[in-house]
N, C-alpha and C positions, 0 to 999 in steps of 0.2 A: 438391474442387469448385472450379470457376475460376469469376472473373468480369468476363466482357467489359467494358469502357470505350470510347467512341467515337475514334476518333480526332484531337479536341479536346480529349477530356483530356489524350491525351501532348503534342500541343501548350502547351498550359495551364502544363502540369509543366514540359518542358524550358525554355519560355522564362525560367520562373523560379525555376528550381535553382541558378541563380548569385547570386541575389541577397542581398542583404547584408540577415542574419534579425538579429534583436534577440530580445526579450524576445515571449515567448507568445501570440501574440494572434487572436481573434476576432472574427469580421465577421459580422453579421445582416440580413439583408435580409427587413423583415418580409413584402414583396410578391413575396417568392425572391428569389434570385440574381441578377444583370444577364447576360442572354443572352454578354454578353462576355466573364463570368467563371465561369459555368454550367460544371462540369467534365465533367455529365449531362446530353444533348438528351434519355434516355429513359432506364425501369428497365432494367439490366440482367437479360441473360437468364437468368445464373445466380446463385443468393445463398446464403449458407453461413447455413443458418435454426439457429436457438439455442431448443433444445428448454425449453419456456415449462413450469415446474414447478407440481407440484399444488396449493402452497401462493399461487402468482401470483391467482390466479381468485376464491380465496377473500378474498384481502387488494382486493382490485380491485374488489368487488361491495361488501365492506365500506363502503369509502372513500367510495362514488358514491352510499349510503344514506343516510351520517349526514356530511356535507361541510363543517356547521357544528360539528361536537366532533373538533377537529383537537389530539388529546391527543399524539402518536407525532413523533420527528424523523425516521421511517423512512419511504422512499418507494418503494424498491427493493427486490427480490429480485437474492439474487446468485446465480449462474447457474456453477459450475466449468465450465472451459474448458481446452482446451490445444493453442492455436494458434499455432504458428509462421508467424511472418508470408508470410516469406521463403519456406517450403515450401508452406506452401498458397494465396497467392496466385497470380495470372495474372503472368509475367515477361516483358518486353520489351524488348530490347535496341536501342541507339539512340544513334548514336555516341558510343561509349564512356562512358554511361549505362545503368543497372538503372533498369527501371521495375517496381514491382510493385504494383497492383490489385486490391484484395480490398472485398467486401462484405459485411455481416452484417445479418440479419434477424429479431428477437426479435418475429412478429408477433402485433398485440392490443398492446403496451408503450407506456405513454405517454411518456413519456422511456427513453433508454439513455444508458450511460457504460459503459467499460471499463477493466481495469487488467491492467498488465502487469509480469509476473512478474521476466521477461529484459528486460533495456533498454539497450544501449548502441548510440547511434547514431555511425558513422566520420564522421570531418571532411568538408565536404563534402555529406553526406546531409540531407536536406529531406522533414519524416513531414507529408502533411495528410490533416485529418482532415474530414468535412463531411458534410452534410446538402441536402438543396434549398436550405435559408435559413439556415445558420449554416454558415460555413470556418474553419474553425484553420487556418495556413496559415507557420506560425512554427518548428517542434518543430525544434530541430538537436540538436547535440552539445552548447552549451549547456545544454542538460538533462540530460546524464550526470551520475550522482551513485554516490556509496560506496555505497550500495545494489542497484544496477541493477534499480531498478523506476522504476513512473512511473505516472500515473492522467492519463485525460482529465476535463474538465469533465463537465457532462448536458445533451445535447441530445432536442431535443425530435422525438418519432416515435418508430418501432419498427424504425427502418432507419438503419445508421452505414457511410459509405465509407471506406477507407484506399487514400493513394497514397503511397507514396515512392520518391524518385529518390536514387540514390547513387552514385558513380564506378566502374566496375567496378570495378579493381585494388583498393579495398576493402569487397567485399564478405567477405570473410570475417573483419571485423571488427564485422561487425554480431550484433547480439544483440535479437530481438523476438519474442518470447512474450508471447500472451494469457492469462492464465490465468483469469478471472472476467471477463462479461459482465452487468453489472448492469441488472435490467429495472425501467420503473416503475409500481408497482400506482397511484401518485397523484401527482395533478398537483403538479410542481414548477417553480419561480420563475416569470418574469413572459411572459406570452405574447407572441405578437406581433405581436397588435392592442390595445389598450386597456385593457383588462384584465387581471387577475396573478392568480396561481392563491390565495392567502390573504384571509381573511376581508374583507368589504365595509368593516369598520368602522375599518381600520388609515389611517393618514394617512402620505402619502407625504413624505419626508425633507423635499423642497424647497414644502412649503406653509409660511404662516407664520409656522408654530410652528417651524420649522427653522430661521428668521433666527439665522443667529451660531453656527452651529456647524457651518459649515464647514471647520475645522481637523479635529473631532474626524468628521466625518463619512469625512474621509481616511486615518481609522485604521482604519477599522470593515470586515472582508472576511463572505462567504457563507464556507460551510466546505460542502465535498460530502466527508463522513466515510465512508472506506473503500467510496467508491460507491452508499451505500444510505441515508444518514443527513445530516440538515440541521441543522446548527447556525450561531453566529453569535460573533464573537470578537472583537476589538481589538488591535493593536500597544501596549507599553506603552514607557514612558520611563524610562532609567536614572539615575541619580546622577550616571554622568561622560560625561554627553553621548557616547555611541558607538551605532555604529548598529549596534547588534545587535537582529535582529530577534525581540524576545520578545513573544510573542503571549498573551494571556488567554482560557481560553474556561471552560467547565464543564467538571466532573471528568467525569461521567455522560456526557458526549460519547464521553467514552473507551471507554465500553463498546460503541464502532463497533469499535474494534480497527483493528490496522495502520496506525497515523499516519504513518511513513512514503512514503505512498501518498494521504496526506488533499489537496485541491486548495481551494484560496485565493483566493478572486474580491476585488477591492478595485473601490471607486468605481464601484458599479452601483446607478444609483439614477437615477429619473425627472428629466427635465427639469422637466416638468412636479408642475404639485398636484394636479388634476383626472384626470390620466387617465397610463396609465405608457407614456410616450413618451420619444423621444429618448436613452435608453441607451447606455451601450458596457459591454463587457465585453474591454478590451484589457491588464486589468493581472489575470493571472493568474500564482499562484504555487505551481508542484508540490513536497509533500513537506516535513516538518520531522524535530523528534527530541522526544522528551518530555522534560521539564528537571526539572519538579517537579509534583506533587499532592498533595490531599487531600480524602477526602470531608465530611469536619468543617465544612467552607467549600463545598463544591463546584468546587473551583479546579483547573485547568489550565493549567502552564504551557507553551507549546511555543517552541523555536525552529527559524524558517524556513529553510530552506535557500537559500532568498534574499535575497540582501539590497536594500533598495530602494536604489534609484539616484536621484542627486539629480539634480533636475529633474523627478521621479515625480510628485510633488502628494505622497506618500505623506506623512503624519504620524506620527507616535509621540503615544500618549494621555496626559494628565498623570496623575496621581493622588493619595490622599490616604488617610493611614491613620488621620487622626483620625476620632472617633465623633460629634465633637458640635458646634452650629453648623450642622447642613446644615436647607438650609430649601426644598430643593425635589429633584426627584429624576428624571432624563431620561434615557430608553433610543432608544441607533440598532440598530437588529435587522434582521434580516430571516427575515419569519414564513413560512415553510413554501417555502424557501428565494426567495424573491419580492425584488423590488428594497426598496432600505434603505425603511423606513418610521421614525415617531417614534411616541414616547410620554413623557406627562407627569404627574409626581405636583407639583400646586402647594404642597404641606405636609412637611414633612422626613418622612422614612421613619423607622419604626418598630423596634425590635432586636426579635427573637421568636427562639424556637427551634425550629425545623422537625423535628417527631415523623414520621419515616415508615419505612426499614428502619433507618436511626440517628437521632440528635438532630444538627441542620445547626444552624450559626449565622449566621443570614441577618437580611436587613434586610425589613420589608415595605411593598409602596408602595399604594397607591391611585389607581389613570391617573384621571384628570382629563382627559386625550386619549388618545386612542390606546388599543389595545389591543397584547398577546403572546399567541404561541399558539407550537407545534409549530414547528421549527425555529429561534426565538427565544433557546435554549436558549445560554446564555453571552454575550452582548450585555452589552455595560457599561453599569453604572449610574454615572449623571456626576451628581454634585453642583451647586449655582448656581455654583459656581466652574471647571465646565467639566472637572473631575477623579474620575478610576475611581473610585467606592468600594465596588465588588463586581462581582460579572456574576449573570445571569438564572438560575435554578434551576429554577422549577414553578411553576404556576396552583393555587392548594388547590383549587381547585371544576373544576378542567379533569377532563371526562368527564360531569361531570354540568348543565351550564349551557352553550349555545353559546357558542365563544369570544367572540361581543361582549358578550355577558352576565357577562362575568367583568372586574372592575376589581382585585383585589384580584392580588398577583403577590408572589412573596418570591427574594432572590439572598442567593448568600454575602457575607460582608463583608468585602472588602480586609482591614480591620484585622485582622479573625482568621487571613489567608489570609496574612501577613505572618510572623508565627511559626508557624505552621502545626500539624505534627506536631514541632518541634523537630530538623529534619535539612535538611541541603541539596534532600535530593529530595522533600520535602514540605513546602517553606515559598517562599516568596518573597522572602524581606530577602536572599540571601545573590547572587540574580539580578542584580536592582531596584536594589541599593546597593552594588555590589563591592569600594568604598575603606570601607563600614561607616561612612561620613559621621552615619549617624541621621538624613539627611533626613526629614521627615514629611509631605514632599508635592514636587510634579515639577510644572510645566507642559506642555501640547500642543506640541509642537516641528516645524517641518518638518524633512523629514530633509538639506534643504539645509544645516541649520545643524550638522548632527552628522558626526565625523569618525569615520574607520576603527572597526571594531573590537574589543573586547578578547574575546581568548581564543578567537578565533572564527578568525584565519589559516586558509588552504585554500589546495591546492595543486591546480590541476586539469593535467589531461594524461591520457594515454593508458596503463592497465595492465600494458601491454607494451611489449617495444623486441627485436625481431627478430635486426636489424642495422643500422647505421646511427646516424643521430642523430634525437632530436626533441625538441622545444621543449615545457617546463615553465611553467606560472604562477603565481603567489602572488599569492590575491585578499586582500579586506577588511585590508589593509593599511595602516595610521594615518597620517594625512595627516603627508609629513616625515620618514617613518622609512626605513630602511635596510636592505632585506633581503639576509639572509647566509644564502647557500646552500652546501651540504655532502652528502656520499656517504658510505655507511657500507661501503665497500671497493672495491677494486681493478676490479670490475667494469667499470666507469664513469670518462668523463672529463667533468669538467663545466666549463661557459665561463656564469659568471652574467654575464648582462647587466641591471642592475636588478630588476625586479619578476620577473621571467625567466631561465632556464635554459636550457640545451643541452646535453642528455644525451648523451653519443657508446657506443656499445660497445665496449670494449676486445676485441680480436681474440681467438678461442677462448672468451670470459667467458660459462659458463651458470649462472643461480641468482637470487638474489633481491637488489636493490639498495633500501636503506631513504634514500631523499632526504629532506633535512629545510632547512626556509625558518624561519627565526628574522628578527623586529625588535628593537629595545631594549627594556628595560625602564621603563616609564613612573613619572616623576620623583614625579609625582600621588599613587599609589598606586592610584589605577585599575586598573591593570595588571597583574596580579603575575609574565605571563608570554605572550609571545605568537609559537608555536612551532608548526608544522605539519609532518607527516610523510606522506608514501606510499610502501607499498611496490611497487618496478616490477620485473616478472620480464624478465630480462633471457638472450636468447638460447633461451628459450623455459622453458614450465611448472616450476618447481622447488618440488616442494611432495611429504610423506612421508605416509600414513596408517597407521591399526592399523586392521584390517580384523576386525571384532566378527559373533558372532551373534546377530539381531536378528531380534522382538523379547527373543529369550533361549533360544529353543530352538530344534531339537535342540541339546546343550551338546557333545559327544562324538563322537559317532555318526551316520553317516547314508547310509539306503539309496537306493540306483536310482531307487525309486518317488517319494522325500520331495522333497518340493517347501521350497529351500533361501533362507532369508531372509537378508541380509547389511548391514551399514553401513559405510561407511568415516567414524571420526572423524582429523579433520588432526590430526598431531603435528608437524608442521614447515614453512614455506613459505606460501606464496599465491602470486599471481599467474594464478589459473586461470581459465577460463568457463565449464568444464565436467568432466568425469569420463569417460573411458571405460572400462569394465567388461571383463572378460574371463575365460576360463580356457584353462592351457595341459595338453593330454596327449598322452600318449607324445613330448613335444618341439615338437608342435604348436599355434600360439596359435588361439584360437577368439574374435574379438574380437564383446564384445555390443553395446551400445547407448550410446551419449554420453547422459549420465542425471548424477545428480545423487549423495549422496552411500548411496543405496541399489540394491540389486542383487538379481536374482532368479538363481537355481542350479539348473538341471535337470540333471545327470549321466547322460549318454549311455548308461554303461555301469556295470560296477564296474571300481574302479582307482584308483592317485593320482594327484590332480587339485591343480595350486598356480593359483585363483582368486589374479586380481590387480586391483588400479584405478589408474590414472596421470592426471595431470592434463593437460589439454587447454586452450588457447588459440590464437591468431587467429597464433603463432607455429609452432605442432605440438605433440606430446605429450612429457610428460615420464618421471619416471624410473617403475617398478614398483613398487609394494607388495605383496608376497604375502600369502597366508595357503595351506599347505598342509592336503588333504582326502582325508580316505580313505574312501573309497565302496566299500561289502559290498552283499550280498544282502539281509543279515538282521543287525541289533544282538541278539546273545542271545537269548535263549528268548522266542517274542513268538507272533506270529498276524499271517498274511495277512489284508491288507484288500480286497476288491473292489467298488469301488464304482460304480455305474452311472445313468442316463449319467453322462457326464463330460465336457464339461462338463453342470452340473445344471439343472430349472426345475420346478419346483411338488413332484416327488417324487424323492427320491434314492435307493435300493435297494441297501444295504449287506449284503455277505455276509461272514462272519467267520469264517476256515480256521488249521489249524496250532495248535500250543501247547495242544493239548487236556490231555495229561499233568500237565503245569507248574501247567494251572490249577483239574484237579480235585484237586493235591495241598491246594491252599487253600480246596478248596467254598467260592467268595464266593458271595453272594447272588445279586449282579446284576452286570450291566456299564454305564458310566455312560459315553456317548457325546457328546462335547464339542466345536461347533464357536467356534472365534476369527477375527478379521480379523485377515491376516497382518501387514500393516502397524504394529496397535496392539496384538496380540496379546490383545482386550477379547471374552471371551466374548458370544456374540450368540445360543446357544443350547442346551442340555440335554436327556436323552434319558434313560432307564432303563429296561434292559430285563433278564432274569432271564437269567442266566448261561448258561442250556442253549440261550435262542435265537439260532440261528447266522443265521435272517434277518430284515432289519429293512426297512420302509418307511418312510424319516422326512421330514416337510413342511417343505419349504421357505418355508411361505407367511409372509410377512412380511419375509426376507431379502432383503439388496439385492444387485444386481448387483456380483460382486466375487469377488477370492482369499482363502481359508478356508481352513484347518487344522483336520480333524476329525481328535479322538483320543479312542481306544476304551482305556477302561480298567477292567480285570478283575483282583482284588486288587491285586497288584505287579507287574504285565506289563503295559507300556502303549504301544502302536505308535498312528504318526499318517500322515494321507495326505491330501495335496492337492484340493483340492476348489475345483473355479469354479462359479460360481452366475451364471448369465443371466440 
């Protein structure tokens, strides 16, 4: 389904697909858009709607009842999707520019946000995103990451535009797949009149009771977790002044899943005391990695895949792992993902031990100002010294008191979250102190003051190299240092130019080249090493698989009728975007679908069949994998299945032929009827019926739409046959 744009949008677009994007960013206009920058005089006539699930209605009616007991950091329903940008948008072509136009519609949603599977955008290319009153208007290549996903922000409505322009000659190096459309059953962050969607009783960052914490307010980001989930977190400070960006939030955030994909709002917070005016929302940041955890603490460590840039305003938080001497206790949050607000306990916090699915060892406060609620979840708790000494956990009394009614609030405690679990991935000292200094406490730092670095080098460029040559870079590099660049074979000729490369193809070279960007080793001990690798396929896809069956059966054997499950696991190589499938008979290739590392099998006939998968990129395809198949009538003494219809919907009408002999040698009682999702191969439902009856009517009711494997088994004879369920 297309969707038309006026002819002022491609205006709009082309005038500024040249210009020089930076860093992420979004523009609000709470009275709309300025007619001049309006990409929409009106709705478009067609819109790709996003089927609103059972579970949306019910969480939505919820929410609008009880608005005061805001217990959930969840706002969204996520919604699977599987939108190719590129294919199902509207394209227009415009000198020697791709324009493509596409809209979506989750209507009823109060917010949307989406996340994308496939992400790599070509040099060049310019993705925006917008609404009547909110444009993203920033997304380049810049935002390619080792991962190739990517998440937007949440805007507000139930209607989200995408435009991008990109050069022709590289469009087939684009990569943009939706795969989840997040809808929201409740009001999230700050509106765009006056009001924010979190409880009346919260105080906004710059009243004041915020005098002088301006530093630590620059640490402090919204988190939109996996699309559906509001939490709140802080940059934290290291031992040897590097700006690596490690982030603190709560453990229990994690249970959004796909961090990855988590988006980062920094320095969103009212101008104002009185009312939530004056806003930006231009420092956003897509995507991190998990470093460490534990639920003992509630602690969460991530690091960004951004790094802030000096001149940001961004700060790094102090912190302190002592327990004693604190005598007051201050949280920057932001509750149900709403602009920063404060809170304040005037009397030192409390050590308790939080009894709920474990024992947490948490601090407890008592606001004195301010209140926390839902989406608060990981905010740091700063001591009178202006330094972390835990992040946000729970309200004891949230669900049963309106969030203003609730003073009392418990977080984990720094100190405990510092040895942690006793391992790298579940403590914090080995992050936070990497020369093993024994600091017991950091100041708030701007990041103007922190140089490169440690451990953290990155190399960005392009995954591939055709023909030709292309330009390498090596970021977070330590102020001073000297990067050495190197090629792990013959493929490649490289020309380092400082911070940069110049990759050439050596003539006839196909296969995989591993580049690697090394600095010194620091004198400090900070350092112990700081080393970055990518591998680039060079002259196109070089990459091997074992082609398994999956989820495990048939193991041997397989007829005409049987519907054929496949995976392919890598044994060698990368470099690829894609996967295409296939099989060859009698000499002929029968190519299937560009897909990913699974594959479905119909067998036309009986006969040998060598199923193959080769790797795919923006270069062409690579070498074969086989796996040879031999396809009969019949595996051994069994029984004809015929099942009807097929595909199925409320009742499926199984008839059971052949192998009568075989099976009264064994008089079984009965026959046990088994369907699985082919996919997970997870039984989804059971049948018993008495050996002599040859016909069956079995209910579908309950079963979701999808491919199933029903298997009929009568003593030790057991045949299986493909089934789709509508």
């Amino acid at each position: 389904m297309k969707t038309r744009f006026t002819y002022l949008l491609l205006l709009f677009l082309i005038a500024t697909a040249f210009q020089a994007i930076g860093q992420v960013k979004t523009k609000i206009y709470a009275a709309g858009v300025p007619a001049a920058l309006r990409p929409l005089k009106s709705r478009p006539a067609d819109v790709l709607s996003i089927p609103i699930p059972a579970a949306f209605t019910g969480l939505k009616k919820a929410a609008s009842v009880s608005p005061l007991y805001n217990n959930t950091n969840q706002f969204a329903v996520p919604v699977k999707q599987d939108i190719n940008l590129a294919k199902r948008a509207t394209l227009i072509r415009e000198n020697g520019q791709l324009v493509y136009t596409l809209t979506v519609k989750a209507a009823g949603a109060l917010n949307i946000n989406c996340q994308f599977s496939e992400f790599r955008l070509p040099q060049g290319a310019v993705l925006k995103i917008f609404t009547d009153k909110e444009i993203t208007d920033s997304i380049t290549a810049r935002e390619n990451n080792e991962h190739n996903v990517w998440a937007t922000r949440v805007y507000q409505g139930d209607e989200l535009h995408f435009a991008l322009t990109l050069p022709e000659a590289q469009s087939k190096e684009l990569l943009l797949k939706i795969d989840k459309i997040n809808i929201g059953f409740k009001p999230y962050g700050a509106d765009f009149g006056n009001v924010g969607f979190s409880a009346p009783c919260h105080v906004n960052a710059n009243c004041p009771g915020g005098n002088g914490w301006d530093p630590e307010k620059n640490a402090v980001a919204i988190i939109v977790a996996n699309g559906a989930e509001a939490c709140t977190g802080s940059l934290l400070m290291n031992t040897c002044s590097f700006n690596n960006p490690y982030f603190l939030t709560a453990n229990h955030c994690l249970d959004a899943g796909n961090v990855p994909n988590w988006v980062f709002q920094f320095q969103t917070w009212s101008t104002d005391c009185t009312t939530n005016t004056g806003w930006i929302e231009t420092v956003q940041f897509n995507g991190c990695t998990l470093r460490a955890n534990n639920a003992a603490s509630d602690f969460a460590l991530l690091e960004l895949n951004t790094v802030p840039a000096a001149g940001s305003g961004i700060h790094y938080a102090g912190w302190s792992r002592t327990t004693t001497g604190i005598t007051s206790t201050t949280v920057l949050h932001h509750p149900a993902g709403d602009l920063m607000k404060i809170s304040r306990d005037d009397q030192g916090p409390t050590a308790v031990s939080d009894v709920t699915d474990i024992t947490r060892d948490c601090w407890e406060i008592n606001q004195d100002l301010g209140r926390l609620e839902g989406g608060s979840s990981g905010a740091p708790y700063f001591d009178q010294n202006h330094r972390v000494i835990g992040q946000h956990f729970r309200r004891p009394q949230a669900g049963i008191l309106p969030v203003c009614d609730i003073t009392i609030a418990r977080g984990g405690r720094f100190a405990s979250s510092w040895t942690g679990g006793g391992t790298n991935a579940t403590r914090l000292s080995n992050w936070l102190d990497p020369s093993n200094s024994g600091a017991a406490t950091t100041n708030t730092t701007n990041v103007n003051a922190l140089s490169g670095t440690t451990n953290s080098l990155t190399i960005s460029g392009d995954a591939a190299i055709c023909t030709g040559s292309k330009t390498y870079t090596a970021s977070n590099v330590p102020a001073g240092s000297t990067v050495t660049w190197s090629a792990s074979n013959g493929y490649v000729t490289i020309t380092p130019s400082g911070n940069s490369v110049t990759v050439t193809v050596n003539p006839g070279s196909t296969g995989n080249v591993t580049l690697s960007a090394s600095t010194p080793v620091s004198a400090s001990g900070c350092a112990t090493s700081n080393t970055a690798t990518k591998v680039i396929s060079v002259g196109g896809p070089y990459a091997g698989f074992n082609i398994n069956v999956h989820p495990g059966w048939p193991t041997s054997c397989w007829e005409v009728w049987a519907f054929n499950y496949f995976k392919a696991d890598l044994a060698f190589g990368s470099g690829y975007t894609a996967m295409e499938w296939g099989y060859t008979y009698l000499g002929v290739d029968y190519p299937g679908p560009e897909t990913w590392d699974t594959y479905t099998f119909l067998p036309p006939d009986a006969g040998t069949y060598e199923v193959y998968v080769r790797p795919k990129n923006s270069c062409g395809v690579g070498p074969k994998s086989t796996r040879i198949v031999e396809v009969t009538w019949a595996c051994g003494p069994g029984f004809r299945i015929q099942a009807s219809p097929n595909p199925a919907k409320g009742i499926l009408y199984v008839t059971i032929a052949g192998a009568d002999q075989q099976i009264s040698k064994q008089a079984p009682a009965s026959t046990t009827l088994i369907l699985r999702e082919v996919i997970s191969g997870r039984i989804v439902k059971q049948w018993k019926a008495a050996s002599s009856q040859k016909q069956l009517a079995l209910s579908l009711t309950g079963i979701k739409k999808g491919n199933y494997i029903l298997t009929i088994e009568s003593g030790n004879i057991k045949q299986s046959k493909q089934i789709i369920v509508e």
